[in-house]
Residue, then its C-alpha position, 0 to 999 in steps of 0.5 A: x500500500x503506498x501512503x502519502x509519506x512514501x510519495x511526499x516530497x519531506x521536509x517543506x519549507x513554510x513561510x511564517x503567517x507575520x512575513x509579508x507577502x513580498x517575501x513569501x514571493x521571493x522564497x517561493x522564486x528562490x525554492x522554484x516552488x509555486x506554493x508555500x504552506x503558511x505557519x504560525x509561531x506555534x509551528x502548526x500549519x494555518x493554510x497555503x499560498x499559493x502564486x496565484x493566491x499572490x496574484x488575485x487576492x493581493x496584486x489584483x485586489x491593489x492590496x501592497x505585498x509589502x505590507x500584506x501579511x501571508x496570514x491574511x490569506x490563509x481561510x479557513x481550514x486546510x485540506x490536509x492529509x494524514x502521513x499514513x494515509x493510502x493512495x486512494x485517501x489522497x486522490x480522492x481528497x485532491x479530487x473532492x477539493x480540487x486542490x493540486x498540492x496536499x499538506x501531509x500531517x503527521x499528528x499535528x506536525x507538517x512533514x510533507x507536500x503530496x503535490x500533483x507530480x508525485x501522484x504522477x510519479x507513483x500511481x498508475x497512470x489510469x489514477x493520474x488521468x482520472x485525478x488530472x480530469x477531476x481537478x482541471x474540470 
């Protein structure tokens, strides 16, 4: 049975909820990532941003990414999924929420990133066609 941890990539680098926007961009541009989980001072995941989250709510909305917190952006709950959770827990959540990268937890602890090209990666590619159908649609 493959789980999330053996598919995630480990270790993510996050981006505190009190750091500015601005500065969320430029860890993402230096890291070559297009989405940073968003932590707060306890460590505990509150969210994610997204590059297109940069550009929608804060540069199109005429919101200054110097000023703007990262935290602000993070709404409500995050769609996470358990470290020991099965191949089919994380496509089925990806499909349901439409969603491209998944916060792999580990109790309370963020341990992980499943993004889209690991299920690429590791599942047969019936799973991914179905996966890469359900969210684009």
């Amino acid at each position: 049975m493959t789980t999330a941890r053996d598919i995630m990539t480990p270790e993510p680098e996050c981006i505190d909820a009190e750091s500015t926007v601005l500065e969320a961009a430029q860890k993402m541009a230096r890291l070559d990532v297009g989405a940073l989980p968003i932590c707060g001072t306890d460590h505990r995941l509150k969210g994610m941003l997204t590059d297109r989250d940069i550009v929608t709510k804060v540069l199109a909305a005429g919101k200054d990414p110097a000023t703007c917190k990262a935290g602000e952006l993070a709404q409500g709950e995050s769609v996470t999924i358990g470290a020991d959770d099965d191949a089919s827990e994380i496509l089925h959540t990806m499909t349901a929420h439409h969603v491209r990268r998944l916060p792999v937890i580990d109790g309370h602890n963020l341990v992980g990133i499943v993004a889209q090209a690991d299920v690429a990666r590791a599942l047969p590619d019936p799973q991914v066609g179905d996966l890469l159908e359900a969210i684009s649609s």
